[in-house]
C-alpha positions in Angstrom: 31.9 90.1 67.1 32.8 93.4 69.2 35.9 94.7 68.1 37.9 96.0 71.0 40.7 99.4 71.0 43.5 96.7 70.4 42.5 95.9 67.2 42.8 98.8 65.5 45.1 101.0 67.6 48.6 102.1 66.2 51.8 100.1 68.3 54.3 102.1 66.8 53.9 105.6 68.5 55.4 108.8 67.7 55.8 110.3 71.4 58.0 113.0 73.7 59.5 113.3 77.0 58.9 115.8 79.9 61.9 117.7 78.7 61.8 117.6 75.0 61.9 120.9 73.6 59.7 123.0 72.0 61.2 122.9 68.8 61.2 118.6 68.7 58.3 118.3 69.2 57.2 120.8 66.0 59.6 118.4 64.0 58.1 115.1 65.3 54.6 116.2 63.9 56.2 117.2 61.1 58.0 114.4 60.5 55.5 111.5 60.9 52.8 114.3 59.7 50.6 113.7 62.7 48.6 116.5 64.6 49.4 115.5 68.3 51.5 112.8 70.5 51.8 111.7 74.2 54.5 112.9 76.4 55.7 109.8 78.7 57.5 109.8 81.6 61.0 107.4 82.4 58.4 104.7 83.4 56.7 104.6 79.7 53.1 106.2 81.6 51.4 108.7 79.7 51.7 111.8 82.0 50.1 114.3 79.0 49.6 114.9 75.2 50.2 117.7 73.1 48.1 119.2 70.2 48.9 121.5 67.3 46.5 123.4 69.3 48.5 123.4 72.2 51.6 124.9 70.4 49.9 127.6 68.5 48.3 128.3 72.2 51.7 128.5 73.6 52.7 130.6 70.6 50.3 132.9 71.2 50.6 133.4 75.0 54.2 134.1 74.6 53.7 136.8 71.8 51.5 138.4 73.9 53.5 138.4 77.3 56.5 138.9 75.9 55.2 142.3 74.1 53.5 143.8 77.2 56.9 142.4 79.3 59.1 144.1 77.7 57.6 147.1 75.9 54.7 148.2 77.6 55.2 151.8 75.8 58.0 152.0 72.9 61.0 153.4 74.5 61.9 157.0 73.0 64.5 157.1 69.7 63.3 153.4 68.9 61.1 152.6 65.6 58.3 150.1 65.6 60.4 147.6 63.5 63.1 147.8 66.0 60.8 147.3 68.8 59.0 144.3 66.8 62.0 142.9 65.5 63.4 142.7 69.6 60.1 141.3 70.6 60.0 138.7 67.9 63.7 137.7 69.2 62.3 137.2 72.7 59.8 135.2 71.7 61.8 132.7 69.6 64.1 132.6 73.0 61.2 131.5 74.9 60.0 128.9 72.6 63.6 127.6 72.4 63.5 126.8 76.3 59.6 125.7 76.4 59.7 122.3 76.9 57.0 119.1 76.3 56.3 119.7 80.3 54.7 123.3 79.9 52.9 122.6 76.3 51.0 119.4 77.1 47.6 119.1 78.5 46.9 117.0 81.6 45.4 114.9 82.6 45.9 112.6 79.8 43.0 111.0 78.8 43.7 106.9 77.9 41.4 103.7 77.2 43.0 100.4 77.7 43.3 97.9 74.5 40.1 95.5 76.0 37.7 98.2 75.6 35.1 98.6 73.2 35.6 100.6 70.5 32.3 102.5 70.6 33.4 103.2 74.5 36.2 104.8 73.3 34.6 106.9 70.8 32.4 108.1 73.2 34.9 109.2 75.6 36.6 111.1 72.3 33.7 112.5 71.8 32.8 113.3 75.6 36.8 115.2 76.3 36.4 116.7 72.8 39.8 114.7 71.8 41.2 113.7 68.9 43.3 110.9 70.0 43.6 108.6 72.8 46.9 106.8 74.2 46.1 103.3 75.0 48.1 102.1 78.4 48.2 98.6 79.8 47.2 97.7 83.0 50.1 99.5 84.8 49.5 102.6 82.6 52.0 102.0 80.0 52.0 103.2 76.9 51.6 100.8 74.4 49.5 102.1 71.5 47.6 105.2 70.4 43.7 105.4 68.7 43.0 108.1 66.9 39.5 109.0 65.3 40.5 107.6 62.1 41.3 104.1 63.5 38.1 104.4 65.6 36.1 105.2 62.1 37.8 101.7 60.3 34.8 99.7 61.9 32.3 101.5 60.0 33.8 100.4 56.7 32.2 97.0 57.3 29.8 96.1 54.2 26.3 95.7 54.9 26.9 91.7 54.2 29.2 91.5 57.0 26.8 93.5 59.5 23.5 91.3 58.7 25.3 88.2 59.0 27.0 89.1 62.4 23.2 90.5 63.8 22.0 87.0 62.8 25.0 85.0 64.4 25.6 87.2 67.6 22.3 88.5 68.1 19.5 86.3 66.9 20.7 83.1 66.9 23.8 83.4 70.1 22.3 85.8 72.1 18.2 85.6 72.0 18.5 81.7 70.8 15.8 81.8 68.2 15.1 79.4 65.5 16.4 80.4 61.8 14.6 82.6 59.8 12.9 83.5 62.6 13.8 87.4 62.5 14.8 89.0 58.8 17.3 91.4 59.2 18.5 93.7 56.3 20.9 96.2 56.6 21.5 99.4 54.2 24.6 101.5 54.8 24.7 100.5 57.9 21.5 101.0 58.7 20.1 98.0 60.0 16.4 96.9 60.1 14.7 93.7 62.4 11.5 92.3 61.3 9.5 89.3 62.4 7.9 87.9 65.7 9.4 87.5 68.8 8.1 85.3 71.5 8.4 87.4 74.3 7.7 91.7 74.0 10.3 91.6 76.7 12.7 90.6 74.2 12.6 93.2 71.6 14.2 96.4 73.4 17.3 93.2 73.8 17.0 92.4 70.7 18.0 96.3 69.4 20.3 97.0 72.3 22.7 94.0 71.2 22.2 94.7 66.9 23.0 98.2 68.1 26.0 97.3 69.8 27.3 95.4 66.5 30.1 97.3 65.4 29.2 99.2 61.7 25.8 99.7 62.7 24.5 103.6 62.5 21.2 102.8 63.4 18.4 100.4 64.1 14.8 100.1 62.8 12.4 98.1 64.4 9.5 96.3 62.7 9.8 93.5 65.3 6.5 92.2 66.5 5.7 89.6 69.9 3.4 86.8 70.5 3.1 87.5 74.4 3.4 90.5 76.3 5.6 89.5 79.0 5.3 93.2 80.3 1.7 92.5 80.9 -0.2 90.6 83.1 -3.1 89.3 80.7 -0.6 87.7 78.2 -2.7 88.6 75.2 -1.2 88.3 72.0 -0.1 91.1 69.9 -2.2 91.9 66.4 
């Protein structure tokens, strides 16, 4: 069976608001010891997220403009420390009245609870994200998946993989006899053997095991009685 986002995504989710400030938000990820969150809008729809990344960026930025600001060249009579120690002050200021609104990154990138769970890792892996809210069909926010939940499906034993290629695949999908097609799977690692009617049927045959959620790979060994590809029909081997 594919397992879908909504199995495995958190409901419980640790998120901010367009004005929380600065200083929240550190403590949320603190507190619940995560490394980013959505920010929502009254609505409940995911308008942005915020990294760890995000707030050191915004950290940095502000130490930087708020130096060249407001000391471009030290002011005569006054000592470095002075000068750093006024700088540092600023900066807390400005972090004090930087809100979720300026730190988060837009657009938010979200996956619906129906989708697949290898879609979603690929868009993860396509934005370079970490996590993804999961919205419903008005854009709600009604779950998150992070890379972690996305990874449960590979903790599937090899028993449970073979069994499900020979259910969903061999027997549900191509509709061929028992023991028609030996499958054995290592780590995840799955390899078909055995003779398929039809050559036309093979590249099927490893599209759907590779869909299969658990499976890191396919090997195929599979063999055909006619090449359906062909015109002549001869018989493989």
């Amino acid at each position: 069976m594919v397992r879908i986002v909504g199995e495995v995504m958190t409901q419980d989710v640790v998120q901010a608001h367009r004005e929380t400030p600065f200083k929240d938000v550190v403590k949320l990820l603190d507190q619940h010891r995560i490394s980013g969150l959505p920010v929502v809008n009254d609505d409940d729809k995911v308008v942005g997220v915020i990294s760890e990344t995000d707030l050191i960026r915004r950290q940095a930025a502000l130490s930087t403009d708020t130096r060249a600001r407001r000391f471009p060249i030290r002011p005569p009579g006054r000592s470095v420390r002075h000068t750093d120690a006024t700088a540092r002050a600023a900066m807390a200021q400005e972090l004090i009245r930087t809100t979720a609104q300026e730190l988060m990154s837009t657009p938010a990138i979200t996956v619906h609870p129906e989708q697949r769970i290898a879609d979603a890792a690929r868009v993860m892996e396509r934005h370079g994200v970490e996590r993804l809210p999961v919205v419903d069909e008005e854009d709600r926010l009604i779950g998150i998946a992070t890379r972690r939940d996305l990874l449960r499906v590979f903790l599937r034993s090899d028993d449970e993989i073979r069994q499900e290629v020979l259910d969903e695949v061999a027997t549900r999908a191509l509709g061929l006899p028992a023991h028609s097609v030996a499958v054995s799977v290592n780590d995840g690692m799955v390899t078909l053997a055995g003779a398929l009617r039809h050559r036309g049927d093979i590249p099927l045959a490893l599209r759907l095991t590779y869909r299969v959620d658990g499976v890191v790979g396919v090997v195929n060994s599979l063999t055909f009685h006619v090449d359906d590809t062909d015109s002549s029909e001869e018989p493989s081997g």
